[in-house]
C-alpha positions in Angstrom: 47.4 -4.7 11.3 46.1 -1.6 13.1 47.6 1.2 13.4 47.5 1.0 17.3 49.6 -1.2 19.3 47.9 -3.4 21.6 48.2 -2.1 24.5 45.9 -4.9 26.4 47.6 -7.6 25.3 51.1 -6.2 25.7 50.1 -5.3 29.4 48.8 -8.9 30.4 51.8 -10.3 28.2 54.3 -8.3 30.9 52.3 -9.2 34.0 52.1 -12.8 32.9 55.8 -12.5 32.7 55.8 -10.8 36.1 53.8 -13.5 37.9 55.5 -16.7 35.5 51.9 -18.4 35.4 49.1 -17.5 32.8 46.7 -18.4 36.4 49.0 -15.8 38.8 48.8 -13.2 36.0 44.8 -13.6 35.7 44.3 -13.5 39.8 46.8 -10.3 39.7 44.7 -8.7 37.2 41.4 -9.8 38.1 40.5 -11.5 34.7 39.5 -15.2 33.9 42.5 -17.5 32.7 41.0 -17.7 29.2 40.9 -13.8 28.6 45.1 -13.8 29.7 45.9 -17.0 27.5 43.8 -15.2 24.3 45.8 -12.1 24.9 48.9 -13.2 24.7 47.6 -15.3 21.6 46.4 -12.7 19.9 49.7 -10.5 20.6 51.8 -13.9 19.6 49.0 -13.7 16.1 49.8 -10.6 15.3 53.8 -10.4 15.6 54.4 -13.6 14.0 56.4 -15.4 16.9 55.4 -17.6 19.8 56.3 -15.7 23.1 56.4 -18.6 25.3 57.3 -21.9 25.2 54.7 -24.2 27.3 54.4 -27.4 28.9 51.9 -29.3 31.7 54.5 -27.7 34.4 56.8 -25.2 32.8 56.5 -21.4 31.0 59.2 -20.3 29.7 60.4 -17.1 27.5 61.6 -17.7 23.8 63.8 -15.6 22.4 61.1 -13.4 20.9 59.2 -13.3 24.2 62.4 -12.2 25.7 63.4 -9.6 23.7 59.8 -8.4 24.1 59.6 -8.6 27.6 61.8 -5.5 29.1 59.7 -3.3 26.4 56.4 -4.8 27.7 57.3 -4.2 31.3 58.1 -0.6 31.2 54.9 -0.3 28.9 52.8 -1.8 31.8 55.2 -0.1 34.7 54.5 3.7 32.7 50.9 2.9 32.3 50.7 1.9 36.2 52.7 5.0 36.6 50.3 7.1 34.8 47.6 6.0 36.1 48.7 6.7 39.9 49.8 9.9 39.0 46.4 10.9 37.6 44.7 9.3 40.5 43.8 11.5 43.9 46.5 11.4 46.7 44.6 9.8 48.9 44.6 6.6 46.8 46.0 3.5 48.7 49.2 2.2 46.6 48.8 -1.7 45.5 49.8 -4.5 43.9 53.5 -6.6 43.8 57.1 -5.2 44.4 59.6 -7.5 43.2 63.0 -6.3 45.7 66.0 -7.8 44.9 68.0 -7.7 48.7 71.7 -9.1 49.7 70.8 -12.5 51.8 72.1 -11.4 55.5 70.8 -7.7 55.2 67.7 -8.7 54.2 67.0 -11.5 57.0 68.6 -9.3 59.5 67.7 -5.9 58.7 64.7 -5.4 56.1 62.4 -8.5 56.8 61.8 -6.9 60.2 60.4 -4.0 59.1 58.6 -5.6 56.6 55.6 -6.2 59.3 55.1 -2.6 60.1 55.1 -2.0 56.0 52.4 -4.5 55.3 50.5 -2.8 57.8 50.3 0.8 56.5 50.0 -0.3 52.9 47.6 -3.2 52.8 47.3 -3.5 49.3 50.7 -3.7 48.8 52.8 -7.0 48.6 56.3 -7.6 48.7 58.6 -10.5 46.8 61.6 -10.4 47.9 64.2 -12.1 46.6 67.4 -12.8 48.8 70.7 -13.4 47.3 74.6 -11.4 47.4 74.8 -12.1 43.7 74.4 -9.0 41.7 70.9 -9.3 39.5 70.0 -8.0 36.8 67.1 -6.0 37.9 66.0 -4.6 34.7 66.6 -8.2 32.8 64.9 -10.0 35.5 61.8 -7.7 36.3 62.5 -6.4 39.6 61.3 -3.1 41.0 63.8 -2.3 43.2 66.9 -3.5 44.8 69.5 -3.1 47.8 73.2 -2.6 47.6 75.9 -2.3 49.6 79.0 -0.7 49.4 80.3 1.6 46.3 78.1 1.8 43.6 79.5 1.1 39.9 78.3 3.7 37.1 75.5 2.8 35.5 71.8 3.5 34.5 70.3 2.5 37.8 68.6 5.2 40.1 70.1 5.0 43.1 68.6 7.4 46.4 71.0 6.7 49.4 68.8 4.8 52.6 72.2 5.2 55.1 75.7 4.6 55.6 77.2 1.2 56.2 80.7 1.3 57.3 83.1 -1.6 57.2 85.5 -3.1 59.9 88.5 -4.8 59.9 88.3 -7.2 62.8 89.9 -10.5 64.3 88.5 -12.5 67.5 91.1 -11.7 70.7 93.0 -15.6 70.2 93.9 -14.9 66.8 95.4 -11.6 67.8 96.8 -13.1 71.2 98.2 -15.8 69.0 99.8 -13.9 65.8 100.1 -10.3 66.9 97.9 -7.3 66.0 98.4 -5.6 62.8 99.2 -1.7 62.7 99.4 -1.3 59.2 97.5 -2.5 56.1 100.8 -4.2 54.5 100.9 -6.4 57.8 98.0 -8.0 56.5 100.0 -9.9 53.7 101.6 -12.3 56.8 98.0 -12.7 58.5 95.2 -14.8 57.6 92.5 -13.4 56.2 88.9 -14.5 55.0 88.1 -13.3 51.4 84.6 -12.2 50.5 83.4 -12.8 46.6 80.8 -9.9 45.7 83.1 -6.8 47.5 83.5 -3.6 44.7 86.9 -5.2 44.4 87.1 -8.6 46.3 91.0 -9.3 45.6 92.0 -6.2 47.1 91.4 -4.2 50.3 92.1 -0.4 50.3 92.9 1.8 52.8 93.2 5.6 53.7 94.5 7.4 56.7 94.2 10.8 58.4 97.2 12.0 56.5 96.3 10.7 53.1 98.3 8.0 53.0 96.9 4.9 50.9 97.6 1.6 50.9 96.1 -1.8 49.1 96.6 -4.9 50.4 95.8 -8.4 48.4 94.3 -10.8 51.3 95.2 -14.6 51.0 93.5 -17.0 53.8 91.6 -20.3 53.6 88.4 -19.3 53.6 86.4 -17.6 50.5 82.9 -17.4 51.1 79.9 -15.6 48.8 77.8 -14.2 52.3 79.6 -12.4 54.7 77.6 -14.3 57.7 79.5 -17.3 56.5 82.8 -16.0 58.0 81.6 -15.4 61.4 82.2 -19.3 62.9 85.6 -19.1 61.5 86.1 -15.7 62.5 85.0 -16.5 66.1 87.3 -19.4 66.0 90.3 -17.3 65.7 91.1 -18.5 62.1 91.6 -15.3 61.0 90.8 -11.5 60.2 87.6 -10.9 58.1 86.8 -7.3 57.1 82.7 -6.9 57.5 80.1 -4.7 57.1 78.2 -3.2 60.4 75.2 -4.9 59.9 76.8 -8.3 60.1 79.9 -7.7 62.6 78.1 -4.8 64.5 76.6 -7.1 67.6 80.0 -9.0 68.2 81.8 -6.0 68.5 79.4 -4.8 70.8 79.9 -8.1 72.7 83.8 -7.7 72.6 83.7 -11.4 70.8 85.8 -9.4 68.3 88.3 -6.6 68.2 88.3 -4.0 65.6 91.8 -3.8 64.1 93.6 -1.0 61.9 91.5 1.9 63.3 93.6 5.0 62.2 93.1 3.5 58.5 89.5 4.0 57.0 88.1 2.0 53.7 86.2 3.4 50.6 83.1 4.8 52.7 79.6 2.6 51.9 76.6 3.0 52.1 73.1 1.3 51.6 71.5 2.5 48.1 67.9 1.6 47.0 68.5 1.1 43.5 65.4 1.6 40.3 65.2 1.1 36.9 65.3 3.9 34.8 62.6 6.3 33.5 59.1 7.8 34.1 57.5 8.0 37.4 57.6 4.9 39.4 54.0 3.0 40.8 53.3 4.4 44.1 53.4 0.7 45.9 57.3 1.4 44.8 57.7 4.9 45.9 55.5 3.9 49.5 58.2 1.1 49.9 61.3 3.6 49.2 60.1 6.3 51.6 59.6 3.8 54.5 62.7 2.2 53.9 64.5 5.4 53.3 62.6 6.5 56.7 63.1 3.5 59.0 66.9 2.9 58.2 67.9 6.4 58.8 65.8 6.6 61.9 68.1 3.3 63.1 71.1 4.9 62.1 71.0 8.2 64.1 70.1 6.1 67.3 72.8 3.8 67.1 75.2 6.7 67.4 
């Protein structure tokens, strides 16, 4: 074995990987589909293990290729990394992001800007994968993702796009019907719509001007896993829902709701860009961070 790793084959073993095809990886990278599937033979040669388990219609990751395949990443991501670094300013950024973004904000909110991005950076392309569940971004190869609310400790680099407030709200017949709550603990006799992927999605806290805090354990008949999925029942006048801006923002607006429990604020969110760890990132990830940080701060300040 020499005393060099190989570097080559590490690198198309991460964007093969990246792209999930041996054909996506060699059209990424510009090389024939021969020269990837030798590569990653030759790195499978030389540590002993297969990397990928292979059929007519499937690639998959063995447990080798998996363990290999976080180390392989950040190989290719620092060498990217360096290489834009080293490179002029005036250098276009390119190639993939991989954004991980919650399923309503993304349809309503980042997919429209998305236009206006592809524009300024044409060399840049964006996979964007929708979905409230938590991923794993390092584990699963993303570049960057979007979350909402309070952020949990951990290794992630987060840089703060804006706020995101929440409201407590309930259409006017529900509140006609069953009376209009003035205090957190009144929530325990209402109905309320739970929401699964909230910081803490059994309890709801609350803080007033004077300090006063109170936490309330919702109960209703409606649990849901996208806040969008309230809004028909909610409309209905089945219940209270407590929402984020960018979902309840426009029905406020349009009085179809009524914003309940306003002397008592919740744990203050925001929207957080969140990166993986380490080294300078590509600059088709830094381009897409500074517009985003740009164009959702900019829609902030003039909806005030």
């Amino acid at each position: 074995m020499s005393k060099l790793p190989d570097f080559e084959a590490l690198a198309i073993f991460a964007k093969v990987v990246e792209m999930r095809s041996f054909a996506g990886a060699a059209s990424e990278l510009a090389l024939s589909k021969a020269t990837v599937s030798k590569a990653v033979t030759r790195l499978e040669e030389r540590l002993g293990a297969r990397l990928f388990n292979r059929t007519s219609r499937q690639l998959a990751l063995t447990d080798a290729g998996q363990r290999l395949s976080q180390r392989a990443a950040q190989l290719l991501a620092d060498g990217e990394a360096a290489e834009n670094e080293a490179l002029a300013q005036a250098v276009t950024p390119r190639g993939l992001v991989r954004l991980a973004v919650p399923m309503t904000f993304g349809v309503k909110t980042i997919a429209p800007l998305l236009p206006d991005f592809l524009k300024a950076y044409p060399e840049v392309a964006i996979d964007m994968h929708l979905s409230d569940a938590k991923v794993d971004l390092i584990g699963e190869g993303f570049d960057a993702g979007i979350r909402i609310g309070i952020l949990p400790d951990s290794s992630l680099l987060a840089r703060r796009l804006c706020a995101m407030p929440r409201y407590m709200v309930a259409a006017p017949s529900y509140l006609k019907r069953h009376g209009t709550p003035t205090h957190p603990m009144h929530l325990g006799q209402h109905k309320c719509f739970g929401y699964t992927y909230l910081a803490t999605p059994g309890v709801w806290q609350f803080t007033n001007a004077k300090g006063e805090q109170a936490s309330v354990r919702p109960s209703g008949a409606l649990r849901v896993n996208n806040g969008e999925a309230v809004m028909p029942a909610l409309l209905a006048g089945l219940g209270i829902a407590n929402l984020p801006e960018f979902i309840i923002g426009d029905a406020i607006a349009a009085k179809k709701v009524d914003v309940i429990l306003k002397d008592w604020k919740q744990p203050e969110g925001a929207v957080h860009l969140l990166m993986p760890p380490g080294g300078p990132r590509p600059a088709r990830v830094e381009a897409l961070a500074d517009f985003l940080a740009a164009r959702l701060g900019q829609a902030k300040r003039k909806s005030r």
